[in-house]
N, C-alpha and C positions, 0 to 999 in steps of 0.2 A: 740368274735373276729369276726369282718365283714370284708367281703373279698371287700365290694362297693367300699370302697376310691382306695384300692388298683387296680382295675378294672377301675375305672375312669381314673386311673392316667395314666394305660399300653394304656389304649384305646384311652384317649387323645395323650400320646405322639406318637402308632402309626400313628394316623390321621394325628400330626406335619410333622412327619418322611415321612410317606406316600406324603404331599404337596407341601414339599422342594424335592424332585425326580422325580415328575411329574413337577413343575417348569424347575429342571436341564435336563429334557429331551424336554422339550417345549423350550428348549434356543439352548439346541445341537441340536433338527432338524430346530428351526430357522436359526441358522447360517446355516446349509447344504443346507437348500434351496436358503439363501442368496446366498451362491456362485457357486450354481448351476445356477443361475439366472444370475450373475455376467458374466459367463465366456459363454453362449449361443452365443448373440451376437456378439462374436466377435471371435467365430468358424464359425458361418454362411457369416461374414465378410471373413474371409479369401478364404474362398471357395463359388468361385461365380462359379452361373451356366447357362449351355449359353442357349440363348431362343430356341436352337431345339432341339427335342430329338435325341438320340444316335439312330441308327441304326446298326444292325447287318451286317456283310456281308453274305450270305448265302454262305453256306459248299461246297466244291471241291467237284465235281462229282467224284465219284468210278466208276474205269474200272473195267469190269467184265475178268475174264476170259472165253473163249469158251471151251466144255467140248470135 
């Protein structure tokens, strides 16, 4: 009794197994990059930003008390 055929057969079909899941996951991050890609533009669209930088105000002076 030879164990080969039966060993070709598990080893092939996990290779199958193994190709169809690496496919389904090459399709599910395609699509996530698609609509990561999708929706950028037109986040950067809605919030525009103005050509000066923002400045702070500088901080209220602290009165001291006299001892």
């Amino acid at each position: 009794m030879s164990l080969t055929p039966r060993l070709l057969a598990v080893g092939s079909c996990g290779v199958v197994a193994l190709l169809v899941l690496m496919f389904a996951l090459g399709f599910q991050v395609g699509v996530r990059m698609e609509e990561k890609g999708a929706r950028a533009p037109q986040v950067l669209a809605a919030t525009p930003q103005s050509a000066a930088p923002a400045v702070a105000a500088p901080p209220a002076p602290v009165a001291q008390e006299a001892p």
